[in-house]
N, C-alpha and C positions, 0 to 999 in steps of 0.2 A: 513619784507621788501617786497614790492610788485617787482615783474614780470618787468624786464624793455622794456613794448611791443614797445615801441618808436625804440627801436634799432631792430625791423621785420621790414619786407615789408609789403605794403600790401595786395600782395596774401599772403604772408606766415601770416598775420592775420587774413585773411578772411578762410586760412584752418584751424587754431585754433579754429576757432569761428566755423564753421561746425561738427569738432569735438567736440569739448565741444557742439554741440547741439545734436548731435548722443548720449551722453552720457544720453540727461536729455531728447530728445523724443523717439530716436528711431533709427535704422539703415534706416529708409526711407526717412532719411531728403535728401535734393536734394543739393548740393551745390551752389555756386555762380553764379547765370550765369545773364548777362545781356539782359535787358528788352527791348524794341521796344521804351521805353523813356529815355534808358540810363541806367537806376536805374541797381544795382548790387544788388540781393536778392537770399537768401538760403529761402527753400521750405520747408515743414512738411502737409502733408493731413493725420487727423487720429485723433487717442488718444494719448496721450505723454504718456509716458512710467513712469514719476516720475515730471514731470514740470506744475502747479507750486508743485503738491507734488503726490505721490501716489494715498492718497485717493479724490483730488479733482484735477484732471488733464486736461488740455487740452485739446478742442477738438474741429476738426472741422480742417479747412487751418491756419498754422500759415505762418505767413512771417518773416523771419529774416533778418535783415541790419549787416553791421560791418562798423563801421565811424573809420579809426585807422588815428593816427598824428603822426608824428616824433617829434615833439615837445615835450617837459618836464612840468610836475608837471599841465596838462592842465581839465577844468572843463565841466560838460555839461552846467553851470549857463554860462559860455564864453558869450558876447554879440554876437561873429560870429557864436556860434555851438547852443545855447538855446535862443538866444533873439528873442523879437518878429518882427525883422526887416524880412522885406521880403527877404529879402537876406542872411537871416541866415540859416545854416544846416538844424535843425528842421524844418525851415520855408517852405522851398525850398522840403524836404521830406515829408510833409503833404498834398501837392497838389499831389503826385503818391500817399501817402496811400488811399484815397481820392477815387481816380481814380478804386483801386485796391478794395478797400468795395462797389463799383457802380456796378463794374461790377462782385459780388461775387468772388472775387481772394485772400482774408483776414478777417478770422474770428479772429484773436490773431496776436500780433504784437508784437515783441522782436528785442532791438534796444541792439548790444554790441558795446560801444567804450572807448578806453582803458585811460580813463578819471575819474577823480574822479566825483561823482555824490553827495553823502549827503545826510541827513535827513532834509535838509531847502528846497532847490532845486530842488528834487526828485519831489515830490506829484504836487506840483503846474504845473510842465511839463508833466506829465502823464495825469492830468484833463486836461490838455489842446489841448493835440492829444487827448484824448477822446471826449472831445467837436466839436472838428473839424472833425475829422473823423468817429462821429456817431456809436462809438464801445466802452463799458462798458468800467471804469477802470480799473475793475481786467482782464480784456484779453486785457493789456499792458504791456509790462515790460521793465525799464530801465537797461541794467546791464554795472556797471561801472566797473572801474580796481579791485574793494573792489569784486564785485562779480567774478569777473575772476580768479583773487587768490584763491577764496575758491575752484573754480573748480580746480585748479590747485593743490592742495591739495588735495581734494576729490579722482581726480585721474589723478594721477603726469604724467600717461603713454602720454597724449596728446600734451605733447610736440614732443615725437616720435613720434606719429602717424602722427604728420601735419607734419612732419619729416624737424623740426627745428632746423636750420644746422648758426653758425654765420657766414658760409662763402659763405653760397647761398643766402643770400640777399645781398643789395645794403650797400657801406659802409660806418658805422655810427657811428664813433669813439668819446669816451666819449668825452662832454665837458670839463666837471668837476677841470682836474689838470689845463688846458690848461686857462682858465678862473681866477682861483685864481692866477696864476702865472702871468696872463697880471692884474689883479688888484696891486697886489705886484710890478709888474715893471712898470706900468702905465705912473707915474710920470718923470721918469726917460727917457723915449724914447718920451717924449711929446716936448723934446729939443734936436732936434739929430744936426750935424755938416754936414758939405760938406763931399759931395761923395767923399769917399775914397778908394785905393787900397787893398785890403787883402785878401790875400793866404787861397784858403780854401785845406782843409786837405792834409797833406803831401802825404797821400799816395795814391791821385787819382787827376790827371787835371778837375779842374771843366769843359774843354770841354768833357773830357772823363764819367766824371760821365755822363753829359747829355746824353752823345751818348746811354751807358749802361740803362738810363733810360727812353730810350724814349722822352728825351724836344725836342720842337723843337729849332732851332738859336734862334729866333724870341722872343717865350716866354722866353730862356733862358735870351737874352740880355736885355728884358723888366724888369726882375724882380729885376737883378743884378742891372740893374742903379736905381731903384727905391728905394730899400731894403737894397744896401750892407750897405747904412750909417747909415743902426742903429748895425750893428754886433759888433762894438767896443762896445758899451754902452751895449750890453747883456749880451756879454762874461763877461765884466769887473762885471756887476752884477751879475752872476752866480760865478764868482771865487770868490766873496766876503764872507769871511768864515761864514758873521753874516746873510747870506741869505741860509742859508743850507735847511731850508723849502722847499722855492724855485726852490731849486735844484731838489728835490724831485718829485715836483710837473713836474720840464721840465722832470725829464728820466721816471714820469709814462704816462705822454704826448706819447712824444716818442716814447714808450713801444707800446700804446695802438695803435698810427698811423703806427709804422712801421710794427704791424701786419694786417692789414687792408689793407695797403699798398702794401706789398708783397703780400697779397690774390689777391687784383686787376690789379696786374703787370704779376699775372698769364695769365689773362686772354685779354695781351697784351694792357691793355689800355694805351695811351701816358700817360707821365706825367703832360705835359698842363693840361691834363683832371682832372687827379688825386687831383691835388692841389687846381683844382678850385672847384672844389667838395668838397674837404674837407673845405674849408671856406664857400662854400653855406650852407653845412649840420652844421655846427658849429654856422655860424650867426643865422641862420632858427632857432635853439633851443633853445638860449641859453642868457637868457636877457643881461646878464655882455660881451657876446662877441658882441652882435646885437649891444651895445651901445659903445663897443671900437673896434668894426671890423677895421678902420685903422691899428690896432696894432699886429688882428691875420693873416695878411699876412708876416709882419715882422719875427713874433716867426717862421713862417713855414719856410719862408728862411732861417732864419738862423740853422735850423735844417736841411735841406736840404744843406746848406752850408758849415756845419760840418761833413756831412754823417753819422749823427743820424737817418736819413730818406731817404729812396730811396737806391736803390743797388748801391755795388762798387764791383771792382775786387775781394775783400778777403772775400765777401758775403758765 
């Protein structure tokens, strides 16, 4: 099972990928620092230490890139990130390598992004920054998520060392249960009833949880008129005994936002914020929510409504 790099930041990929280059050239790799054209590039002047092997190694200025995406299961063939549009990654990247071979700044060129790569896809993208930036094949290299894993095995420690913490990045709570559960209840909240009144949890005033959690009036009262009329129809589908899957899927939901949740409530952000967050990073990743996003504002209320999510008194 690969690395799930979608859930870093990306400084905290772009210090993985430094490490993991210190490992394969040398302790004099330079880290990330940005260029007079924007570009974000890690350094290497020298012999590599073991990349691409031992006995035939690098040499000379290598340039390293780190492309990372929060998005899932993503490719270099993508038409945004490998196509030949001018406006794709690669594309847009090949005018500074470009820049960087004119003016002697890149003899070897090592692109890591946390992407699947392939044996179709691979070779034909390498000739092709080879072509255009005037630098032999073999002093290019693509490394995808397949190669980052094997680094990561090679040597497990580099996670400590870019010192990869899930609660110092930004927060990126699984799609996965959240996703199959609006597939399962889809049908069912695509016909809700007029806005209606209902008691959420006995044991906190929903004005009081908001106070407790930072909402403002404002958002609070926006989401309640919007959202309470589907709370009947979920409940009733979660207590339904022949949805028990279901159920499963809302408490490791839950499970996974109320941790993420309380991380970032440490760090006093409203919960306006919080929530909107959490449906930008959920829609942004996740094809099955991108394509019923009406529905995962719903589930978040009503978890929020039940005090499955966000603090209460007996926290």
């Amino acid at each position: 099972m690969s690395y799930p790099y979608e859930d870093l930041s990306h400084d905290q990929f772009e210090d993985l990928v430094v490490h993991a280059m210190r490992k394969l050239f040398g302790e004099g790799v330079q880290g990330f620092a940005t260029g007079p054209d924007g570009g974000r590039d890690a350094r290497f002047d020298g012999k590599a230490e073991r990349f691409p092997s031992a006995s035939g190694p690098w040499k000379g200025i290598t340039v390293g890139q780190a492309k990372h995406t929060n998005d899932t299961n993503r490719h270099f063939s993508d038409s945004s990130f490998g196509g030949a549009a001018v406006s794709s990654v690669i594309s847009e990247e090949i005018v500074r390598l470009k820049k960087l071979v004119s003016d002697g700044e890149l003899e070897n060129y090592i692109l890591f992004a946390n992407r699947r790569l392939g044996g179709v896809s691979g070779p034909p993208l390498v000739r092709r920054i080879s072509k255009e930036i005037e630098i032999p094949a073999q002093r290019i290299h693509l490394a995808g998520v397949e190669f980052l894993d094997r680094q990561l095995h090679d040597y497990p420690e580099l996670l400590t060392l870019a010192a990869i913490d899930p609660l110092r990045g930004p927060m990126l709570p699984s799609s996965y249960d959240l996703a199959e559960l609006i597939l399962a209840i889809s049908e069912e909240l695509g016909t809700v009833g007029p806005k209606q009144r209902a008691e959420v949890a006995e044991r906190v005033s929903f004005e009081q949880k908001n106070d407790l959690n930072s909402m403002s009036e404002d958002f609070a009262r926006e989401i309640m008129d919007r959202y309470l009329r589907y709370e009947k129809q979920i409940r009733q589908f979660l207590a339904d005994p022949g949805n028990e899957e279901s159920v499963k899927r809302y408490e490791g939901a839950v499970e996974e936002f109320q941790l993420k949740i309380i991380a970032k409530q440490e760090e006093r952000q409203k919960f306006d914020d919080v929530f909107n967050r959490i449906v930008d990073v959920l829609t942004g990743r996740d094809d099955v929510l991108r394509r019923d996003r009406a529905l995962v504002r719903p589930m978040l209320f009503y978890m929020y409504w039940h005090c499955d999510i966000g603090k209460t008194p007996d926290a």
